[in-house]
N, C-alpha and C positions, 0 to 999 in steps of 0.2 A: 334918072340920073346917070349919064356918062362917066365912067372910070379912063381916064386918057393915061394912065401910070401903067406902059408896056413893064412883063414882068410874067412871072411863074406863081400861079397859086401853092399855098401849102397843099392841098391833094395833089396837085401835078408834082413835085418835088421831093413828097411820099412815095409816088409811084415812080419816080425816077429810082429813089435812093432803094426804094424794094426790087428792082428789076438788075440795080447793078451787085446787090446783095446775091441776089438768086445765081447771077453772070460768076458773081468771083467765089461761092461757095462750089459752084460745077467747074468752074477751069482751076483752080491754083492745086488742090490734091492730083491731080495729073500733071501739071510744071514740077513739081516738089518730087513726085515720085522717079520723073524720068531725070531728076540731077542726083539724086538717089544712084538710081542706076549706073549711070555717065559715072560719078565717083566710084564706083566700085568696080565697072570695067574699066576705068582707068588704073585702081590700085591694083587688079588681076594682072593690068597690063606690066604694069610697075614689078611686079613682087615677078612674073613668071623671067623678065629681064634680070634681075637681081639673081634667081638661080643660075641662070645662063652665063652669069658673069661669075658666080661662083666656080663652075664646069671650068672657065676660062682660068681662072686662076689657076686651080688643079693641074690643068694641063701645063700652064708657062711655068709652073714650080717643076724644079728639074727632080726634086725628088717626089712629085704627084701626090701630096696632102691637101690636105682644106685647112682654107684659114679657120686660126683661133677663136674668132671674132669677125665681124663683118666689118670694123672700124679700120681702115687702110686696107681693104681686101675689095671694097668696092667703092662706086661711087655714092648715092644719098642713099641714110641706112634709115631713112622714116619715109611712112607710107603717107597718102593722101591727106590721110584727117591731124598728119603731124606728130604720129605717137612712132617710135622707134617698132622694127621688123624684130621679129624674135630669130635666133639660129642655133639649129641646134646640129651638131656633128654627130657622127656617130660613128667615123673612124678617127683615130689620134693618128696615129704615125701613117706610114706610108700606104695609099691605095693596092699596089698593087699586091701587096703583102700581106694586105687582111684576109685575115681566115672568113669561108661560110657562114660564120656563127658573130660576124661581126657587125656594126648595126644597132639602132636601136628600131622600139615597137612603133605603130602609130595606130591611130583605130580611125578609119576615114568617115564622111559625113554619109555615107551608105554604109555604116555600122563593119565595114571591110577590117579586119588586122590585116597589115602592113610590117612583114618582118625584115631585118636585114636593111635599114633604108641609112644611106648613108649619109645624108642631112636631109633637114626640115628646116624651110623659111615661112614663114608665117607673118600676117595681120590681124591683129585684133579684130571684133567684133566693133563696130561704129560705134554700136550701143556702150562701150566698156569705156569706162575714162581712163586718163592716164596713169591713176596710181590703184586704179584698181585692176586686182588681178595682173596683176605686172608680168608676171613670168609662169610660163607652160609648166606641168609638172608632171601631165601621163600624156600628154599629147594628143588627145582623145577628142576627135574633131563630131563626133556621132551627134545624133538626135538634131532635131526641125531646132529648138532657140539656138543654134550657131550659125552666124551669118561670118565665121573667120575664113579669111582667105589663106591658102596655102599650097607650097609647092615642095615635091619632094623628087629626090631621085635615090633610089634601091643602091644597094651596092653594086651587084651586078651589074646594072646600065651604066655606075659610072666608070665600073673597068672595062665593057667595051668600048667606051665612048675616051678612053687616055690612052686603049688598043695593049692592055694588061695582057700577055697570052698565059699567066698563070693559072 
């Protein structure tokens, strides 16, 4: 008996549907990982410009302070995954007139303290939603579970950097 009905048997069909199972369990965790990445050196990129334009501010203020808040002081104040940058100041009034002892702490993700630092801009953690954990509180960026991004500049570099000769 002749079968003239061209067509795929159910084992060929099996064996297709297992071959492209094996294909997309070995490729998609390496697409997914490397947009992973892409996203988070894009928000490094993002947050490291946001300090730079904070510097900017500093400087075009004729009395050399840091914005209150990041709301009119820069351009977009949320990161990548859409959740707001954290900022934190850590002189009030005028740069060039803060004492040694001004500043606040940080503890970096190499277990570093960081004193004197005269702001900290920050990203959450991908992993954190938006109403969790909302706001920094020791600033304590240490140990392997933080994946937060963040950027800081010392007191000190920002009075060389507005040219303070105090």
């Amino acid at each position: 008996m002749r079968n003239d009905c061209p067509g795929f048997s159910l084992i060929e069909m099996a064996i297709v549907l297992i071959i492209l199972g094996i294909l997309a369990t070995v490729l998609i965790p390496p697409l997914v990982s490397s947009v992973k990445y892409e996203k988070r050196a894009e928000n490094k990129d993002a947050l490291n410009a946001l300090k730079l334009s904070i510097i900017g501010y500093a400087k075009a203020n004729t009395n050399n302070t840091l914005p209150a808040s990041l709301t009119g002081a820069v351009g977009d104040t949320n990161d990548v995954w859409g959740r707001e940058y954290k900022y934190r100041r850590g002189v009030n009034g005028t740069i060039c007139d803060a004492g040694s002892d001004a500043g606040v702490s940080l503890t970096t993700n190499d277990n570093r303290t960081v004193n004197g630092t005269a702001f900290i801009v920050a990203s959450r953690s991908r992993h954190i939603s938006a109403g969790e954990d909302a706001n920094y509180t020791s600033w304590d960026f240490s140990g392997d579970d933080h994946d937060d991004i963040y950027e800081y500049v010392t007191l000190y570099q920002l009075k060389y950097l507005l040219g303070c000769t105090k």
